[in-house]
C-alpha positions as CSV (number, residue, x, y, z in Angstrom):
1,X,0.0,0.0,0.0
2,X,3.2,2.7,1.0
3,X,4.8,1.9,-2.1
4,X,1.4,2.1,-4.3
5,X,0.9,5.8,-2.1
6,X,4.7,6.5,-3.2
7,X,4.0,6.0,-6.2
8,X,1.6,7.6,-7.1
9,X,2.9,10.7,-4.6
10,X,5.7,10.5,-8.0
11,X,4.1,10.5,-10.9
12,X,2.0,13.6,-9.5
13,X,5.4,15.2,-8.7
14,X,6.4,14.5,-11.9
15,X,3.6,15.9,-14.1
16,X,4.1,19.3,-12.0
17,X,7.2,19.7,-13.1
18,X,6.7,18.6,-16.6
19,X,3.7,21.3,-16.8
20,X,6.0,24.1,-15.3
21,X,8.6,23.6,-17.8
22,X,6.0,23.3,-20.6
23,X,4.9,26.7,-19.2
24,X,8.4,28.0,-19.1
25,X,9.6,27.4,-22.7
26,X,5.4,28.6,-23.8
27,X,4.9,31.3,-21.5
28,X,1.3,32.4,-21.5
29,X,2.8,36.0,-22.3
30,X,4.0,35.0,-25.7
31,X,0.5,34.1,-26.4
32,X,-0.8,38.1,-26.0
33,X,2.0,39.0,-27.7
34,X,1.6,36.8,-30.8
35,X,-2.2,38.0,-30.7
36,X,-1.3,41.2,-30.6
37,X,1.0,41.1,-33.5
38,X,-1.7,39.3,-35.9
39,X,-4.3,42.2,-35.2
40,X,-1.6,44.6,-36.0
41,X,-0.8,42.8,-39.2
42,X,-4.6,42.5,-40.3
43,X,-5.3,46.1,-39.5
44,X,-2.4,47.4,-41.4
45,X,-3.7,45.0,-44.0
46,X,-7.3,46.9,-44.6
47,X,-5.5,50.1,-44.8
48,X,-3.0,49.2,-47.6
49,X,-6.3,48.3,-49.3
50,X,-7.3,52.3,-49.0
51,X,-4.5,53.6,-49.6
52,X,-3.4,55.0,-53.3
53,X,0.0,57.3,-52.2
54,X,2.7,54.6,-53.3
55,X,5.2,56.2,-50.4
56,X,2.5,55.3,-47.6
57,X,1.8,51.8,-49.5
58,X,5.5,51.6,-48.9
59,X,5.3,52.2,-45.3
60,X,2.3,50.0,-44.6
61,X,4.0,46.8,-46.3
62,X,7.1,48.0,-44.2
63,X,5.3,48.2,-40.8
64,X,3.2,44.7,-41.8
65,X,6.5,42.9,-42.7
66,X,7.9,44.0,-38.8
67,X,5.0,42.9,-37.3
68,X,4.9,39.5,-39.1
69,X,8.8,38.6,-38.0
70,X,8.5,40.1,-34.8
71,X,9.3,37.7,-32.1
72,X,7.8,37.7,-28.4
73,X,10.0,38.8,-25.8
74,X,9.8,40.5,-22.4
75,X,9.4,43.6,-22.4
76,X,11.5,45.8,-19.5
77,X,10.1,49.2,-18.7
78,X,12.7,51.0,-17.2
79,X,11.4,54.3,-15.1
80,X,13.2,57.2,-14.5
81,X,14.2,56.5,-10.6
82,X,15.6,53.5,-12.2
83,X,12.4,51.0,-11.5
84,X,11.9,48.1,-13.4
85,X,8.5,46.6,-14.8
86,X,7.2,44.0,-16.9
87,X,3.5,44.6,-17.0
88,X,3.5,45.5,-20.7
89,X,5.0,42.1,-21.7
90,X,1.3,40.8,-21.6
91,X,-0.1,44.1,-21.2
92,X,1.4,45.0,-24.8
93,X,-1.2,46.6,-26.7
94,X,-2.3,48.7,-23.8
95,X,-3.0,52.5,-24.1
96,X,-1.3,54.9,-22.7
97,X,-3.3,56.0,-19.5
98,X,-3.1,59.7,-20.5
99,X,-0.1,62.2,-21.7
100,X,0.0,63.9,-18.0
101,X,0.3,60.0,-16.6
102,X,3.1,58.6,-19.2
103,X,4.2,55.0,-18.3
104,X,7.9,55.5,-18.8
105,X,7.7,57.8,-15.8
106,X,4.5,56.9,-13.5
107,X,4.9,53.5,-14.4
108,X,2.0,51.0,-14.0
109,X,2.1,49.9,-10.3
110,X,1.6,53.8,-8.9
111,X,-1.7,53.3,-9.9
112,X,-2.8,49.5,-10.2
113,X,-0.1,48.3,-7.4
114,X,0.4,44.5,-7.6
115,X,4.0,43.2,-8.4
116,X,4.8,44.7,-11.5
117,X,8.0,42.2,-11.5
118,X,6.1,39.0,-12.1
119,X,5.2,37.2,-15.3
120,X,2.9,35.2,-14.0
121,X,-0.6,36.5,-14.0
122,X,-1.5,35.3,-10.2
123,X,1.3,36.5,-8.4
124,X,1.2,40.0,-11.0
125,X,-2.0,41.0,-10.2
126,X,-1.7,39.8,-6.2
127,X,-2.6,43.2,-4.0
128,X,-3.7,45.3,-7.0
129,X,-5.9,48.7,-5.6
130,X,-9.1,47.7,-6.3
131,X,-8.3,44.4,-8.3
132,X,-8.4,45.9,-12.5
133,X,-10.5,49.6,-11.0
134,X,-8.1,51.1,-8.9
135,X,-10.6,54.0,-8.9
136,X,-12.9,52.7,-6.3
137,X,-13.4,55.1,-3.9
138,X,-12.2,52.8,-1.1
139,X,-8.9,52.2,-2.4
140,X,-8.4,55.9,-4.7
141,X,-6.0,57.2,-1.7
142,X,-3.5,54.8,-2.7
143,X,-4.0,55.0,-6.3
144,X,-5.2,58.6,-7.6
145,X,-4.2,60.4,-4.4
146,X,-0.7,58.4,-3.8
147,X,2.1,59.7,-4.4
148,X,3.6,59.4,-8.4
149,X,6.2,58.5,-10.1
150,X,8.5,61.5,-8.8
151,X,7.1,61.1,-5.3
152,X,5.3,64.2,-5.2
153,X,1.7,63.9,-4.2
154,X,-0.7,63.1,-7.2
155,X,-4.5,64.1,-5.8
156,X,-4.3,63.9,-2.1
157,X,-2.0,65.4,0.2
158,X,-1.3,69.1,-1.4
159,X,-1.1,72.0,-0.2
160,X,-3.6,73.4,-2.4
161,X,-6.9,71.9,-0.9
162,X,-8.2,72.3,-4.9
163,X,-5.6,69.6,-6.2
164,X,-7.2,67.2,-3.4
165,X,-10.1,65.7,-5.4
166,X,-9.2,62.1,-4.1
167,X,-10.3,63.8,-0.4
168,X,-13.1,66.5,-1.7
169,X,-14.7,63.6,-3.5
170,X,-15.9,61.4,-0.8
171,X,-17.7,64.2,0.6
172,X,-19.8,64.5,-2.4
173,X,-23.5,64.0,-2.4
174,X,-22.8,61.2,-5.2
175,X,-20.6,59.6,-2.7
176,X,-22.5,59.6,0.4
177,X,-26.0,59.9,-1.4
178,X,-26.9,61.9,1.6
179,X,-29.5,63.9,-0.2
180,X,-31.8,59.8,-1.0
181,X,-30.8,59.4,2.6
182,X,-32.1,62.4,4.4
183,X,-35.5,62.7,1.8
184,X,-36.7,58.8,2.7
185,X,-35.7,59.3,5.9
186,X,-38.3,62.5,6.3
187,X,-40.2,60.7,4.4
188,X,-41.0,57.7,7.2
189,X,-40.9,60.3,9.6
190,X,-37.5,59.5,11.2
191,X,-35.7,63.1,10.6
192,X,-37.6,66.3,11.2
193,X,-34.2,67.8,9.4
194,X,-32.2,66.8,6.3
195,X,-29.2,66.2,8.5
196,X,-28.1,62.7,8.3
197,X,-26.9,61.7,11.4
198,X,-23.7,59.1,11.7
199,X,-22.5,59.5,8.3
200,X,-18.9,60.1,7.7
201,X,-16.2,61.3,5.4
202,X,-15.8,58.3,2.6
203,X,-18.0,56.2,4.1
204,X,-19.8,54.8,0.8
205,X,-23.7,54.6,0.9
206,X,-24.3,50.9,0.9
207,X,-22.7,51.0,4.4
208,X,-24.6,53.8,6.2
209,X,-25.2,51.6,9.5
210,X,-29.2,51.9,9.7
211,X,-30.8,53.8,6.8
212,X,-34.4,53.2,8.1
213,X,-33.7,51.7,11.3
214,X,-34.2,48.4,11.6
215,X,-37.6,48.9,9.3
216,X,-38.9,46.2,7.0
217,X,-38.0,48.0,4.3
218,X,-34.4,48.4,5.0
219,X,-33.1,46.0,3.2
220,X,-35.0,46.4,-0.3
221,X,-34.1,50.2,0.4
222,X,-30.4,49.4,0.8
223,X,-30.2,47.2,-2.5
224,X,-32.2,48.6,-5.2
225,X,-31.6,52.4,-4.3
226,X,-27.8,53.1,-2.0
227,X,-26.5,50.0,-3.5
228,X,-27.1,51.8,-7.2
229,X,-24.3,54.4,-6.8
230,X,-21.3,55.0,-9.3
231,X,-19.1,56.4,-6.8
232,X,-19.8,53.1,-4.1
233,X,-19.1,50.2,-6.5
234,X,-22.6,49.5,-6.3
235,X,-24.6,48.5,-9.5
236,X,-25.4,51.1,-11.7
237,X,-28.9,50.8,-13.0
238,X,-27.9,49.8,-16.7
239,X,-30.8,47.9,-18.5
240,X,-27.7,44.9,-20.5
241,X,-28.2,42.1,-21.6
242,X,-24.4,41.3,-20.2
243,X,-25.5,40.9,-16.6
244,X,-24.2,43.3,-13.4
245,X,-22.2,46.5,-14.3
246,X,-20.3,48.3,-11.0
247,X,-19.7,51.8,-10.3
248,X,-16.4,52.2,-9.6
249,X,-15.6,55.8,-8.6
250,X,-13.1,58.3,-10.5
251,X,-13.3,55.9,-13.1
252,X,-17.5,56.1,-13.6
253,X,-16.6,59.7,-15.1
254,X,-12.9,60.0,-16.4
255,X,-12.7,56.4,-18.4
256,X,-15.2,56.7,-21.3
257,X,-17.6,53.4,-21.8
258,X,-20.0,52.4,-24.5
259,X,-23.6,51.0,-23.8
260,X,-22.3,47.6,-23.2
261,X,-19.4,48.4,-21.0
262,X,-16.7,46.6,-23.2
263,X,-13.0,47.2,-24.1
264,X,-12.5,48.0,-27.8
265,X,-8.8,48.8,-27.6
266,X,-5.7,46.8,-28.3
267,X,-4.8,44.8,-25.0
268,X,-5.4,41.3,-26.3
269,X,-5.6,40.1,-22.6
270,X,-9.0,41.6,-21.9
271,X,-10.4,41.1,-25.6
272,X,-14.1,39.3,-25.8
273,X,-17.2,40.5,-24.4
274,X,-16.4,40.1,-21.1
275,X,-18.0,43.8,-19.4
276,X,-17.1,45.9,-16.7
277,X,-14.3,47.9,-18.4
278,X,-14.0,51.1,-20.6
279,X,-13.9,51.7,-23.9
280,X,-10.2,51.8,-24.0
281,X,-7.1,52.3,-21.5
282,X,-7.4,56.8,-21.1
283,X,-8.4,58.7,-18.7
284,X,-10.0,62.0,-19.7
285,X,-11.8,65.1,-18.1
286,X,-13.8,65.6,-21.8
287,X,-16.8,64.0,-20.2
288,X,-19.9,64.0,-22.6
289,X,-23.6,64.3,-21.5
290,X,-24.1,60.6,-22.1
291,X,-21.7,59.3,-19.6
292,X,-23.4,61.1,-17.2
293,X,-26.4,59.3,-18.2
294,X,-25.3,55.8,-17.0
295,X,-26.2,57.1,-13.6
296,X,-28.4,60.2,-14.5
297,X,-30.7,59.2,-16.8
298,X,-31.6,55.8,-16.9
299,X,-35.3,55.5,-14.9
300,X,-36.7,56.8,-11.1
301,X,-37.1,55.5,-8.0
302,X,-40.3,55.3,-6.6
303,X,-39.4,56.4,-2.8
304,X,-42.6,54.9,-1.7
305,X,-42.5,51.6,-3.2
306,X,-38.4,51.5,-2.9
307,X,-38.1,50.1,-6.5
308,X,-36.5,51.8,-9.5
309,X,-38.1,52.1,-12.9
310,X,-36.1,52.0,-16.4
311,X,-37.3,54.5,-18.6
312,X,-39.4,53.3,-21.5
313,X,-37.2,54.7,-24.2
314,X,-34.6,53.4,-23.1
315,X,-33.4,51.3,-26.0
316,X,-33.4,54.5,-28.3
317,X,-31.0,56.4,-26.3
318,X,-28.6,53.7,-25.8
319,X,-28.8,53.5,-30.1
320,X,-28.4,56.8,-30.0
321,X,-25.0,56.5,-28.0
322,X,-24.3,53.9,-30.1
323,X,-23.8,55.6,-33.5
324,X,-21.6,58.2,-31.7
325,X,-23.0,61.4,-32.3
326,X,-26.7,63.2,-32.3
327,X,-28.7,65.5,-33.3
328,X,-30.2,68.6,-30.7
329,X,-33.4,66.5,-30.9
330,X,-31.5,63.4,-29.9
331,X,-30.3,65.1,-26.9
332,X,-33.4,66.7,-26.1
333,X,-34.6,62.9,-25.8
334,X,-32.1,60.8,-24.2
335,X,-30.6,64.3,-21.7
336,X,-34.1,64.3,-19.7
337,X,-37.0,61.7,-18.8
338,X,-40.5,62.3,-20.1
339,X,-42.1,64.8,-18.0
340,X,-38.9,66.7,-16.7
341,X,-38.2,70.9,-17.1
342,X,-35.3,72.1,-18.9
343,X,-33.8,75.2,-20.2
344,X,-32.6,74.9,-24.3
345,X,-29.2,75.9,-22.9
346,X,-29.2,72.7,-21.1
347,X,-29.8,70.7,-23.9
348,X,-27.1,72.3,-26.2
349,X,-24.4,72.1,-23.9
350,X,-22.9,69.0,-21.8
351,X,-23.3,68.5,-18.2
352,X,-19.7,69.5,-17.4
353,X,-20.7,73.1,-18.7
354,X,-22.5,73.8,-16.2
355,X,-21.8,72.1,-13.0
356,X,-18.6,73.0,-11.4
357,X,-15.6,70.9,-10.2
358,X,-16.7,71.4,-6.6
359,X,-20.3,70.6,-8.1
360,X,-19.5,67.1,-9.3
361,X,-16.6,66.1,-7.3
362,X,-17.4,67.8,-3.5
363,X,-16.1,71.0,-1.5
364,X,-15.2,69.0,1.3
365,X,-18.1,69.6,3.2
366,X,-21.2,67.5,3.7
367,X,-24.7,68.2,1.8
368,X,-27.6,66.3,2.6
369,X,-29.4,67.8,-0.7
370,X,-28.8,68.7,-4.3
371,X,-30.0,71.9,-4.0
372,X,-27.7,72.7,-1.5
373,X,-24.8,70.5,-3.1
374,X,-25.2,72.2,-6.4
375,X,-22.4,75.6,-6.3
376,X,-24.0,76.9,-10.1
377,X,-26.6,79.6,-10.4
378,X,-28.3,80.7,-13.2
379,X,-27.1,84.3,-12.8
380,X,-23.2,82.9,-12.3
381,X,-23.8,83.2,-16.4
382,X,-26.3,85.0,-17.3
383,X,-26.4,87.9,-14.1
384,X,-29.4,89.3,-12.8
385,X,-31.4,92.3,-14.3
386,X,-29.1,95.1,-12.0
387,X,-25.6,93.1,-12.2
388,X,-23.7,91.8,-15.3
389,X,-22.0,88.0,-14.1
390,X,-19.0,88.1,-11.9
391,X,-15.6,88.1,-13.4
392,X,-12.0,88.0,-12.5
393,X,-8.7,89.2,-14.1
394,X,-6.2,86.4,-14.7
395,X,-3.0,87.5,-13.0
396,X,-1.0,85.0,-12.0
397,X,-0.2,82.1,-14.1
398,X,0.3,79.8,-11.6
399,X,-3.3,79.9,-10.7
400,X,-5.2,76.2,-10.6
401,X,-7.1,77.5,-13.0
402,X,-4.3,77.8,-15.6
403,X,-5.2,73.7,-15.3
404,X,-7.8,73.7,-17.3
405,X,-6.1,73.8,-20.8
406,X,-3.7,71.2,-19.8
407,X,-6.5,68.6,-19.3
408,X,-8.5,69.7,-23.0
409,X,-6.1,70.5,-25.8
410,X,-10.0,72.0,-27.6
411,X,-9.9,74.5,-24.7
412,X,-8.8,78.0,-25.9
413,X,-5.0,78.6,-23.9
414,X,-5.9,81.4,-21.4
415,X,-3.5,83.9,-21.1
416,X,-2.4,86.9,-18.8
417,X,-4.8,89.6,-18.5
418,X,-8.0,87.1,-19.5
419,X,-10.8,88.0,-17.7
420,X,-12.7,85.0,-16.6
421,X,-16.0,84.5,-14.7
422,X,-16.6,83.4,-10.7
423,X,-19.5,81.8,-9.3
424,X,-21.2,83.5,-6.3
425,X,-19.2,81.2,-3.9
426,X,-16.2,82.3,-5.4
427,X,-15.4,79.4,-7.8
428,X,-13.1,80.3,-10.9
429,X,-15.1,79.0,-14.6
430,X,-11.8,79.5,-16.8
431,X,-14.2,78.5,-19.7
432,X,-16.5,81.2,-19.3
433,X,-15.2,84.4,-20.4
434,X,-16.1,88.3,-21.3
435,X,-13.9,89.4,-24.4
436,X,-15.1,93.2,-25.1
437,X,-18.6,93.2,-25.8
438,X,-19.0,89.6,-26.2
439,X,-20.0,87.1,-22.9
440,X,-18.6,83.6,-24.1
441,X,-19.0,80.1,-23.4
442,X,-16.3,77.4,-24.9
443,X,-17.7,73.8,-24.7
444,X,-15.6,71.7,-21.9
445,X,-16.4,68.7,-24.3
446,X,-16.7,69.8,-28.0
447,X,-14.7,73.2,-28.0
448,X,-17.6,74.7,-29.7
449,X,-18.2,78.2,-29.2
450,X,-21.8,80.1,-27.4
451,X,-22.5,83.7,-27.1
452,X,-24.2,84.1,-23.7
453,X,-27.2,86.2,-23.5
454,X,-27.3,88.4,-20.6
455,X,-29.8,89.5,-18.7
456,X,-29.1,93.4,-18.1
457,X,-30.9,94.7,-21.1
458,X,-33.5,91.9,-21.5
459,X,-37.2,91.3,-21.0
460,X,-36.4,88.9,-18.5
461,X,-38.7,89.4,-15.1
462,X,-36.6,87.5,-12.7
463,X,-36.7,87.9,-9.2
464,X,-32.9,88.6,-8.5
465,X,-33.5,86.2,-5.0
466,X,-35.0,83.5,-7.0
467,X,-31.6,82.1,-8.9
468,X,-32.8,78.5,-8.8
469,X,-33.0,75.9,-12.4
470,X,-36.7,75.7,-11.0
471,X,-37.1,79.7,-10.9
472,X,-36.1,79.8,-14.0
473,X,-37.6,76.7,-15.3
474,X,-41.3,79.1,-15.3
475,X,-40.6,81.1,-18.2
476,X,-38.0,79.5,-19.8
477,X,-39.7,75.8,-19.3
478,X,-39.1,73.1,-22.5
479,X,-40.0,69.5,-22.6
480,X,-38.9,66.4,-24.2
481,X,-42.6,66.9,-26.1
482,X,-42.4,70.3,-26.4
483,X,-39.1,71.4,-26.7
């Protein structure tokens, strides 16, 4: 029996080392690599076949023939404190992140952590922030707000409280969704107040301790409304056919997706239609309207009955996103749900146009409504019928607000002596601007270009305390029927 157990204890030993050397001399990393290469070749290939100048034709067959006797080998990123990594020997076709986050100098493991040394895909991605979405808001202080490739502080930790977004973040009401909190909380009579007791500083929604208090409700309350938050890593309420899509926090704005929620670049190692990842590998502060509508956009909730509601036309507006660009009427549609006041400015221009930095991504303080969370006015643009908008003369080019061209290369360069305009609580709008007699709006997203009317001068009978969307809303009301 011991020599039949020995035996067998052998052969097994056997057959492990037999399969690590197979997997030595056929590393799984020449496999992306060779994959990678064939796409190359093939989409080389279809442009030759458009191509007429003989010099490029030249070039194409040139760059075809590489790719074809190209040989897979590992690939050695050497940074610039002298760091080695190896991540882009499978990771070969990957995009580069951004061109203010270049690899040769950030690296991949700033971000991502896990042991950037390892060929082998286990031990590689072992301790990675947030497993592939080191975005999550539970693990973005070592990611986004650690500290980069130079060692300086990246989004946390600065001296200027405005670079901290990794900090001013989790305060936001998309964070804590304080503002569902403290309205079904009034709602079953448990608050006479909006404040929302016991809820702290990056503490995600699905966790608030006891939403209703022990109610029977709690629990359908907790799953089909906190637990749908982008910022939490809770599901986002996206009708697919591909099953469960996650929030995952910086990344639910600043990496693009498509309807389906599937890579389209050229890392062979997440190729298929496996969802949960972003179009492609780039980070980007360009945010059109209709990535805001994953979250924004997509039903109600019916605070009663705790269950949320897809809209009806749903399936045109993800078409719509589909084909990659729309017409005003198209917005109109898939912007607002049936029923729901708007301005026509609000339709023309994207989200980002209007709401703030310390709109979307916090102040650092704690709102328990949108109203309240919500910095822009209308008269921030448009003034009131005594006062033209606020502005501010650009002095020193060292102001954060010099930022904003570096992050849009559409976004005119502001220069010295620019006058720029301020909201009422003193927030700088770099892309709003007053250039003689013209009042201008550039597009965060597009670049186009909108003269803003102003109200001094107009018809307009605004009450100068009534600033509100809704204020506005009564004369200047459109709807997705009647726009």
């Amino acid at each position: 029996m011991m020599k039949k157990i020995f035996f067998l204890a052998s052969l097994l030993l056997i057959l492990v080392v037999l399969l690590t050397l197979k997997q030595g001399n056929h590393p799984k990393w020449s496999d992306y690599q060779k994959a990678y290469f064939a796409e190359q070749v093939s989409k080389l290939q279809v442009e030759l076949g458009r191509v007429n100048d003989e010099a490029k034709k030249k070039q194409l067959q040139q760059d075809i023939l590489s790719y074809q006797n190209r040989k897979p080998e590992i690939i050695n990123l050497v940074l610039s404190e002298g760091k080695v990594e190896r991540c882009k020997t499978c990771h070969i076709g990957l995009e580069e992140i951004s061109s203010s986050h270049p690899s040769n100098t950030f690296g991949c493991a700033v971000c991502h952590g896990g042991n950037p040394l390892s060929l082998d895909e286990t031990t590689a991605h072992a301790q990675m922030f947030g497993g592939s979405h080191p975005g999550s808001l539970e693990i973005a202080s070592l990611s986004c707000g650690g500290p980069g490739g130079n060692g300086v502080s990246c989004h946390s930790g600065n001296q200027e409280t405005g670079k901290n977004l990794v900090d001013s973040v989790k305060t936001s009401i998309m964070s804590t969704k304080a503002g569902e909190l403290s309205v079904v909380r009034m709602t079953f009579g448990l608050d006479k107040t909006k404040e929302v007791a016991g809820l702290t500083k990056g503490q995600v929604a699905y966790r608030y301790p006891s939403p209703l208090q022990g109610r029977p409700n709690e629990g359908i309350f907790q799953q089909n409304c906190l637990n749908q938050c982008h910022q939490s890593g809770g599901e986002l309420p996206v009708p697919l056919s591909q099953g469960k899509i996650q929030g995952n926090g910086c990344e639910s704005c600043h990496i693009l997706t498509n309807p389906t929620h599937t890579y389209i670049g050229d890392d062979t190692t997440i190729k298929g239609n496996k969802s949960g990842y972003g179009m492609v590998h780039n980070l980007t502060t360009q945010i059109p309207y209709n990535q805001c509508n994953q979250c924004h956009n997509q039903g109600s909730h019916d605070i009663i009955k705790m269950e949320f509601s897809v809209r009806p036309d749903m399936g045109k507006v993800i078409r719509d996103w589909t084909a990659g660009y729309s017409t005003w009427t198209d917005r109109l549609s898939d912007y607002y749900l049936p029923g729901e006041l708007f301005a026509k400015c609000e339709v023309s221009l994207d989200c980002i146009d209007c709401h703030t930095r310390q709109d979307v991504m916090g102040d650092g303080k704690f709102y328990t409504s949108q109203h309240d969370a919500v910095h822009i006015q209308c008269l921030d643009c448009h003034g009131t019928k005594e006062k033209l908008p606020v502005t501010k003369k650009v002095e020193n080019p060292k102001d954060l607000m010099f930022e904003e061209p570096i992050t849009n290369p559409k976004f005119p360069a502001l220069q010295k002596g620019d006058e720029i305009f301020m909201t009422t609580r003193g927030e700088e709008l770099p892309f709003l601007r007053h250039k003689g007699d013209h009042w201008i709006q550039t597009s965060r997203v597009t670049g186009k270009t909108f003269k803003i009317p102003l109200v001094v001068g107009s018809q307009c009978k605004q009450v100068p305390e009534e600033q509100g969307a809704d204020s506005c809303h009564k004369c200047h009301a459109r709807t997705a029927l009647h726009p």
